[in-house]
C-alpha angles and dihedrals in degrees: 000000000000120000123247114264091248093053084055105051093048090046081056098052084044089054098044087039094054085049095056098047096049097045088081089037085054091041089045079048115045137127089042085164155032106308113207114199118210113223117178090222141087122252111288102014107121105260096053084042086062094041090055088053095048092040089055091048090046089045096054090043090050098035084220129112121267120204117193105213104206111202102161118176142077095055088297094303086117095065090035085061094044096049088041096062094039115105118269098245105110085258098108115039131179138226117211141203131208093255100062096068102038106030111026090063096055090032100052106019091174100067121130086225144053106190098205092050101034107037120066117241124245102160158310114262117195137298139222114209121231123256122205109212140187128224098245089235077065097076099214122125104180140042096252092046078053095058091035081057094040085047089045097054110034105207112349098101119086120201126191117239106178114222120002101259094009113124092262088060104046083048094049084041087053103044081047090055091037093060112026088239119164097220120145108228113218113194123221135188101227137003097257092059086051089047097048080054090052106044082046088060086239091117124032101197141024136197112204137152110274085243091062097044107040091097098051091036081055093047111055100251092103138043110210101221091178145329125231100227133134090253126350114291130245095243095050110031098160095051105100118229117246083245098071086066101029115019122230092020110136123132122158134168116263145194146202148172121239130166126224120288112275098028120154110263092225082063099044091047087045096055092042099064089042086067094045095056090049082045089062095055105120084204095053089048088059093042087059098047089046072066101037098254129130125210120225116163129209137165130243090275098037088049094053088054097049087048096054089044087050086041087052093044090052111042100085094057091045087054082052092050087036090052090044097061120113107237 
C-alpha cells in the first residue's frame, strides 16, 4: 500500500531532520572506540617514530586505544590502499608522507588513489628539513666546495639519495638540476644502509632529513655542509641553509594526518582539533625537535592549500625523475 504523498514527504524531512541531529552527537562522541593509524613505513624509521608520539597523545586525550598499523613497502602505496578501503568512521586514519602527495601521483599513475583528492584532511603534523652531508675523507667542509669538487670530478661522486621518490630523492634530484652537477644518486632504503656505504667509502654524500642524521652529524661520521630550512635551526646554529648558496632553495620532509575517502566532515573536524590541542603541547614541541622534527600546525584548509603549492614546487623534478627512468 503506498503512503499518501504528504506522509512521505514528512517521513523525508524526519529522516533528513534525525541526520542532521545526530552528525554533532557522532562528532561529541567519536572516537567511541579503538582508533588504528595507517603509516607506509616499517617500526622505528622516522616517520612511524612521530606517529607513535602523536598516537599516544591522541590515546591519553581520548581515553581510547590507539593502534599504529605499520605497512611499509611500494613507495607507500601499500598503507594508502589499506586506509583507503577502510570505513569511513574515523576508525582507521591515516599518516601520511610527503611523498605521498607529490610523488606517488606522477610515479604510479595508475594508482586507484590520489591521497590529496580522495582522503579527507584532518591536519599537518610537523616536518624535519633535509641536510645535505659529506663523507669527512672527502675534504670538503661547505655546500659550494662540495659542487667545485662535484664540477671538478663529472661523474665520479656518488650521493646517497634514500627511496626513489621518497623526499630525500626529490631533494637530491633538485640540488642535481639546480647546479648542473654530474653525481650519480644511489637510492637506499634507510639511513643506516647509506651509512654502511659511506663509512665504506662506496658513497661520498648523503641528503637525509635532520631527524635521520643527527646521530651520525653528533658523532663525527658525517660533516653537515648545509640544511635546507627556511632559516638555521636552534640545535645547529652554526649549519648554513641551502639558500645561502642557491636562493630559494628549502625542501623538507612532511606529515599529516587524513582520514579515509568519504568520511563525515563532524569526524573529521573532530578529530582535527583534537590534533591541534596534542600539537600545543610545549612538551610535545620539545619532544619533536629531540627527533628533529618541527611542529607546525594547520587546519584542514590551511593543509589542502600547502599540499597544491608542494604538488606545484615538485613537479618539475618529478617530470625529471619521471624522463630518467629506464623504460
Amino acid at each position: 500500500m503506498r503512503q499518501p504523498p504528504l506522509l512521505s514527504a514528512l517521513a523525508l524531512v524526519c529522516a533528513f531532520a534525525a541526520s542532521v541531529a545526530a552528525a554533532p552527537a557522532q562528532a561529541q562522541s567519536y572516537p567511541a572506540g579503538p582508533v588504528k593509524i595507517v603509516v607506509g613505513t616499517g617500526p622505528g624509521a622516522s616517520p612511524d617514530v612521530i606517529c607513535r608520539v602523536v598516537a599516544d597523545q591522541l590515546a591519553r586525550l581520548w581515553g581510547q586505544q590507539v593502534v599504529v598499523l605499520n605497512q611499509p613497502g611500494a613507495g607507500g602505496a601499500i598503507a594508502i590502499r589499506a586506509a583507503g578501503n577502510a570505513a569511513p568512521d574515523g576508525a582507521t586514519l591515516y599518516f601520511a608522507l610527503a611523498s605521498n602527495f607529490v610523488a606517488l601521483p606522477e610515479l604510479q599513475a595508475t594508482f586507484p588513489f590520489d591521497v590529496a583528492r580522495d582522503f579527507v584532511p584532518i591536519g599537518y603534523v610537523g616536518e624535519h628539513p633535509m641536510v645535505v652531508g659529506a663523507s669527512p675523507p672527502l675534504g670538503v667542509n661547505t655546500l659550494p666546495e662540495l659542487i667545485a669538487l662535484a664540477k671538478r670530478r663529472p661523474g665520479e661522486l656518488n650521493i646517497a639519495a634514500g627511496n626513489r621518490g621518497s623526499a630525500l630523492h626529490l631533494t637530491a634530484e633538485r640540488l642535481r638540476n639546480t647546479t648542473g652537477i654530474d653525481a650519480t644518486l644511489v637510492n637506499y632504503p634507510g639511513a643506516p644502509q647509506a651509512m654502511a656505504d659511506i663509512l665504506g667509502g662506496r658513497v661520498h654524500a648523503i641528503v637525509d632529513a635532520v631527524s635521520g642524521l643527527a646521530g651520525s652529524i653528533r658523532g663525527g661520521s658525517i660533516k653537515p655542509l648545509a640544511v635546507a630550512s627556511e632559516r638555521r635551526l636552534a640545535d645547529f646554529p652554526d649549519l648554513p641553509i641551502v639558500a645561502e648558496t642557491l636562493p630559494g632553495f628549502v625542501a623538507m620532509g612532511w606529515f599529516a594526518l587524513l582520514a579515509p575517502p568519504k568520511t563525515p566532515e563532524a569526524i573529521a573536524r573532530k578529530a582535527s582539533d583534537d590534533l591541534r590541542t596534542v600539537l600545543a603541547q610545549p612538551e610535545l614541541a620539545q619532544r619533536f625537535r629531540e627527533l628533529g622534527t618541527y611542529l607546525r600546525p594547520m587546519s584542514p584548509a590551511e593543509l589542502t592549500t600547502f599540499i597544491a603549492e608542494q604538488q606545484q614546487l615538485w613537479r618539475p623534478v618529478i617530470a625529471e625523475i619521471v624522463l630518467k627512468t629506464p623504460k
